[in-house]
N, C-alpha and C positions, 0 to 999 in steps of 0.2 A: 542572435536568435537563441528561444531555449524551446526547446520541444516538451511537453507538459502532460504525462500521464494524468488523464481523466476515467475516475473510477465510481462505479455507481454502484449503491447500493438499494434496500426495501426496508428503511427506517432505520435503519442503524447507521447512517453514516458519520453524525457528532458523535457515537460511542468509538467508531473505526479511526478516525481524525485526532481524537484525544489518546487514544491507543497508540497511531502512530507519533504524533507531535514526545509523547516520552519516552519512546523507544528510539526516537531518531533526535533526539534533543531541537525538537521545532516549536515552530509556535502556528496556531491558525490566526491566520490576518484577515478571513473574513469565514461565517457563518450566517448565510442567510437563511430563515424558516420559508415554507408557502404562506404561512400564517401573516408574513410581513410583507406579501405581493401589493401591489397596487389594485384597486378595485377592476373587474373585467379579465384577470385572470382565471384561465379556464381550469385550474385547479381549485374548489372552492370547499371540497370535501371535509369537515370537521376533521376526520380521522389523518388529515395532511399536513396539518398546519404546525406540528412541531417538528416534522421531515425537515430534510434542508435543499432547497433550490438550490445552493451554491456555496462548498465549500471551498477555504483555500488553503492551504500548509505550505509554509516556507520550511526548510530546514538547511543549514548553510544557505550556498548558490544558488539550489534548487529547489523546487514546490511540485504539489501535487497536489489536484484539484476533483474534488466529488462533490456527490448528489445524491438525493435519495429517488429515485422511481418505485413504476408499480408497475404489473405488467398492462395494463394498459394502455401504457405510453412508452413504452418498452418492451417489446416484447419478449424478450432472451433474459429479461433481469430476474425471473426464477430458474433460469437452467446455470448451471456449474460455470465459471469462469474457465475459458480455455483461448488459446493461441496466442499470450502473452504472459509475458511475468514481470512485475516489477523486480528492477537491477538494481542491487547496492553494490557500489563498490568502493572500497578501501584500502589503503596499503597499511594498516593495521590489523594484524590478525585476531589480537583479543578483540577489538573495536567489533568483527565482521563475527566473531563467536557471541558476543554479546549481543548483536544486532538476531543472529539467527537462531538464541534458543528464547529471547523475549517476542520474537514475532509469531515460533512455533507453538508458543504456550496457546491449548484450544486449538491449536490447530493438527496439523497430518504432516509429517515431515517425509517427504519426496524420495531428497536422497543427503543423508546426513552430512553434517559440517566436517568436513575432513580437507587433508593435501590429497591434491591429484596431482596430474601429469603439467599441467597449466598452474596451478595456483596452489601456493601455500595452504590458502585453505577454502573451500569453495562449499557451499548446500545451497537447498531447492526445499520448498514448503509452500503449505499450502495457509495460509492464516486463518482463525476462527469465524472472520467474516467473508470467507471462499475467498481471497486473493491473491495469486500466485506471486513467489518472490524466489530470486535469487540473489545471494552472497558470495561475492566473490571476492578476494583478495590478490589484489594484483602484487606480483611479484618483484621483488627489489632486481638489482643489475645481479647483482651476488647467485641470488634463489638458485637451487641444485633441483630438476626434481627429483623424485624419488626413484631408487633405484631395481628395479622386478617386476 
């Protein structure tokens, strides 16, 4: 089984997908517009048709999957993303520092990349296109943490 964060966006989501895919070394395996629905699609709005119905990102093992909405059909897709975050995690700590100051570019950084009590090196941010993420680095057998 994989469990699959689905993330939606208000027309930006090929700009978010391509953002992500070279930040997280992915690729998207699929991009569909509304403009390429089938006829009798209740989407039929000119202003829709370069949105995307259905994105997918592989990177490694894992994918994440978005869309564009409106509110709509969505009602919450103009209020702030809240009660989740997308998790990266790594047992490389440059790998999780690079991950977390390319994803914070345009965006609002939470609580900065640093060692905590748990993890070499851990942050929290908010991305340019409101999505909440965390970077964590999981800890070798070795790791001390810090001490005070």
């Amino acid at each position: 089984m994989k469990i699959v964060t689905s993330l939606s966006f208000r027309g930006q989501c090929r700009e978010a997908f391509e953002f992500y895919a070279k930040v997280l070394g992915g690729r998207i395996t699929a991009a569909i517009p509304y403009g390429d629905a089938p006829p009798g699609m209740p989407i039929t709005d000119e202003k829709y048709k370069s949105w995307l119905m259905h994105c997918w990102l592989e990177a490694g093992d894992q994918a994440l999957m978005g869309a564009d909405m409106d509110v709509g059909w969505a009602a919450n897709i103009d209020k702030p993303k809240n009660g989740f975050d997308v998790t990266l995690h790594t047992n490389d700590k440059a790998q999780g520092q690079r991950w977390f100051e390319q994803l914070a570019e345009g965006g609002r950084t939470v609580m900065p990349f640093s060692e905590t009590f748990w993890s070499p090196g851990f942050g929290s941010l908010v991305d340019r296109f409101g999505v909440p993420w965390m970077v964590n680095v999981i800890p070798s057998a070795d790791w001390k943490p810090p001490q005070g």
